[in-house]
C-alpha positions as CSV (number, residue, x, y, z in Angstrom):
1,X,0.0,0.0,0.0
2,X,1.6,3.8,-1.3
3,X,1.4,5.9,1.7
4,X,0.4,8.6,-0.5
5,X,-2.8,6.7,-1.2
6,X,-3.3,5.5,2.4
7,X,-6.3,7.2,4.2
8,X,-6.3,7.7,7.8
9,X,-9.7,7.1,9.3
10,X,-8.7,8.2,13.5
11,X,-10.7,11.7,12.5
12,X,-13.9,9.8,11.2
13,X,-16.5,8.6,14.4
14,X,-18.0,5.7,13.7
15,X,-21.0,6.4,14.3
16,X,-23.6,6.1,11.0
17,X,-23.7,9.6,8.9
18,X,-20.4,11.0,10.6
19,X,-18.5,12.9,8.0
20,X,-15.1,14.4,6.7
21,X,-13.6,16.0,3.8
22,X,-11.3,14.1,1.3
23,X,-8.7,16.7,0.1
24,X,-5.1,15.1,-1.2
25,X,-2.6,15.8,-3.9
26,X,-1.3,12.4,-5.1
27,X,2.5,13.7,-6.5
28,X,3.1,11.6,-10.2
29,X,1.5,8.1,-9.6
30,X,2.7,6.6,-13.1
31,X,-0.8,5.3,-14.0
32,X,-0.8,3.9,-17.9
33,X,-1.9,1.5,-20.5
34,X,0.8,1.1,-23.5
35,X,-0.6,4.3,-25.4
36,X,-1.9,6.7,-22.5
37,X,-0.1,7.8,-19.4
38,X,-1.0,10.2,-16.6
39,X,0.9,13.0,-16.1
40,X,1.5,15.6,-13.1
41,X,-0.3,15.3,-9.7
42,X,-3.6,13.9,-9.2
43,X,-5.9,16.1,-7.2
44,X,-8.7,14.6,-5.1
45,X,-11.4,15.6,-3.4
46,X,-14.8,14.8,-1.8
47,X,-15.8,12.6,1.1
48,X,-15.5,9.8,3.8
49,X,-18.5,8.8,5.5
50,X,-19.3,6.5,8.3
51,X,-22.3,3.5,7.3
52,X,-23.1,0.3,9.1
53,X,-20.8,-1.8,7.1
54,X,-17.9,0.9,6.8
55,X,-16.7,3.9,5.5
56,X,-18.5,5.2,1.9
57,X,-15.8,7.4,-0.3
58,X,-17.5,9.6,-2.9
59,X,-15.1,12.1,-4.2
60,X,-13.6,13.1,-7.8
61,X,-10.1,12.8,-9.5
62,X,-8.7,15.6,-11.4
63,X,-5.3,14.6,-13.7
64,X,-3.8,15.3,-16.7
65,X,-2.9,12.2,-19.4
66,X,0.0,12.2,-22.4
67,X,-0.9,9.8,-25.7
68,X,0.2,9.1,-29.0
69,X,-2.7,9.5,-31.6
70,X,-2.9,6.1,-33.1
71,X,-3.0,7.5,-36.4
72,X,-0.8,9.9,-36.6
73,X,1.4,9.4,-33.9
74,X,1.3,13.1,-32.6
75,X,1.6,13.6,-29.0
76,X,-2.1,14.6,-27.4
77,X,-2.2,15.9,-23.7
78,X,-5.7,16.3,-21.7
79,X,-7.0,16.8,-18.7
80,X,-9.1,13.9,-17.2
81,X,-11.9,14.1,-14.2
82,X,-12.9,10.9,-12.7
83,X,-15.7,10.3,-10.0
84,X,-15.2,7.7,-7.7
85,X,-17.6,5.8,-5.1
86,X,-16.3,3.0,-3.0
87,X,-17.6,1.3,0.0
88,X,-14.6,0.1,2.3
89,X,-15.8,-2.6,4.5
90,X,-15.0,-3.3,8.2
91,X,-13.4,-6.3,8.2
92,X,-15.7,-7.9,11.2
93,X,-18.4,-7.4,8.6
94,X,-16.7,-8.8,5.4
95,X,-15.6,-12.0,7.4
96,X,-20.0,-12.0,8.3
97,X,-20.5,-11.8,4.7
98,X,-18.1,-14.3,3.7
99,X,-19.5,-16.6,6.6
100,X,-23.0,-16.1,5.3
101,X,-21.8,-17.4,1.9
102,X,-21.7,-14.7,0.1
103,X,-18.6,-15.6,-2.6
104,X,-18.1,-11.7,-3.7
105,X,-17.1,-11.0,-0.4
106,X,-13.7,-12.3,-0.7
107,X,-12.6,-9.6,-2.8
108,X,-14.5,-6.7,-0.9
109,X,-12.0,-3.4,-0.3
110,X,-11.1,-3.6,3.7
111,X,-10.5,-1.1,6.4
112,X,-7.2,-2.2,7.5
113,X,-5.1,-0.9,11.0
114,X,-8.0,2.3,10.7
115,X,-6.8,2.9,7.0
116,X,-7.9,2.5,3.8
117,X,-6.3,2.6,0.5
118,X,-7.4,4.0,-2.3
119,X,-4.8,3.6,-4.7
120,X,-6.2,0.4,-6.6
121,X,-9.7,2.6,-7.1
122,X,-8.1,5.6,-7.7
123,X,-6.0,3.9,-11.0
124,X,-8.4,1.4,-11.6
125,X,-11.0,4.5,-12.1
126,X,-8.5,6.7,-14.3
127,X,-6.9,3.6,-16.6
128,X,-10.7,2.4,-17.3
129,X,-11.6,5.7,-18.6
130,X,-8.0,5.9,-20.8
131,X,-9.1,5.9,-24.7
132,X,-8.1,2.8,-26.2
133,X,-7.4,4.1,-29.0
134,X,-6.8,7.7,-28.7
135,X,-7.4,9.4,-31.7
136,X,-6.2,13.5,-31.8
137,X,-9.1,14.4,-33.9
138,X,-11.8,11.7,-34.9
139,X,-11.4,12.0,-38.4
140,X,-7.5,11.9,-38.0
141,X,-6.3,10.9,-42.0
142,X,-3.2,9.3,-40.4
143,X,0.2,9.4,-42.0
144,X,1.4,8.9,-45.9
145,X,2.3,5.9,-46.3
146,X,5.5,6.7,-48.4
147,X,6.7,10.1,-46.6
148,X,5.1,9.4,-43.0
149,X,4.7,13.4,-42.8
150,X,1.3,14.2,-41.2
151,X,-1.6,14.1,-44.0
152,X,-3.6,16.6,-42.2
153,X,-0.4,19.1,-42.6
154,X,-0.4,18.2,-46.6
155,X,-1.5,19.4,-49.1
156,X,-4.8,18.0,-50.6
157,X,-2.6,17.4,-53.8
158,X,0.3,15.4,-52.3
159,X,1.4,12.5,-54.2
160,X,4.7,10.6,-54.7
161,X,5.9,9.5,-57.9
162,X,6.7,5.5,-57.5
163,X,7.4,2.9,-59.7
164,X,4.3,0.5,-60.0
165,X,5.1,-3.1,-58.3
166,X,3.7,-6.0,-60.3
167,X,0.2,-7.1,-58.2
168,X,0.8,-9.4,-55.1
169,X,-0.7,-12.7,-55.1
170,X,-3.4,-11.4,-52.9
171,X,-4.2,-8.5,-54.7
172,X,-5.0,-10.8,-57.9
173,X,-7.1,-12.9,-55.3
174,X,-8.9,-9.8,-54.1
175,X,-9.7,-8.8,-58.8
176,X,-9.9,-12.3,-59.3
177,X,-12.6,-12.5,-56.3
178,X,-14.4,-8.8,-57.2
179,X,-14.3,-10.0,-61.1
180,X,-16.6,-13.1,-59.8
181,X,-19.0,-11.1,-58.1
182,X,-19.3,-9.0,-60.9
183,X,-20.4,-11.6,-63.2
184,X,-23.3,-12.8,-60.5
């Protein structure tokens, strides 16, 4: 557990509805997937309150993220906002649950030595919300194939001179294929 994610829960009664404020700057957690990347300090802020079966957080992320556009491979930095909601469970009543049979309870987020940790929401949250693909504009044409150089920084007229290579095998599958369906 990051100590910079670890919540200490000695100001928080635990008495149902008791309330604090969530404030904390996380400095540059390295959250990513292989094209997207946080960036900076993550800034949170929102709520811990008591309920029966623990402590509820409600609170949002703020954070900035670096890509690549697939396409076009130019850099793309944005900011991000992320809402999370978690229930942290005493563990007395996740060992009830688990006892009662219930088979989710096993993996239920604990309150541990009057602590929790929110790093695992925290990224889980921000990486599930990364673009897959991230894309700097949607209709991003990509790169030319012969020069590489940005196609939305060309002109319309751009063209390379090439010599013509003799079809591939597939290609005269592909006319061979399209000549057949023609004829139906």
């Amino acid at each position: 557990m990051s100590d910079a994610f670890r919540i200490s829960l000695q100001d928080l009664r635990r008495q149902e509805g008791a309330r604090i404020d969530l404030v904390r700057t996380i400095e540059s957690p390295d959250f990513a997937t292989d094209l997207v990347r946080t960036v900076g300090d993550l800034n949170i802020e929102g709520s811990l309150q008591s309920v029966s079966e623990g402590v509820l957080v409600t609170a949002r992320v703020d954070y900035d993220q670096v890509s690549e556009c697939a396409r076009c491979l130019r850099e793309i930095e944005e900011e991000g906002t992320a809402d999370l909601a978690e229930l942290y469970f005493y563990e007395n009543r996740a060992k009830a649950l688990k006892e009662s049979g219930d088979e989710e309870a096993e993996e239920l987020p604990l309150i541990v030595n009057d602590s929790i940790d929110l790093e695992s929401l925290v990224r889980d949250t921000i990486v599930g919300q990364m673009p897959f693909i991230p894309l700097c504009e949607p209709d991003c044409p990509g790169l030319c194939s012969v020069c590489g150089e940005r196609l939305a920084e060309l002109p319309e007229d751009h063209f390379h001179e090439t010599e013509e290579e003799p079809p591939s095998p597939l290609d005269e599958l592909r006319a061979k294929l399209v000549a057949e369906e023609q004829e139906k």
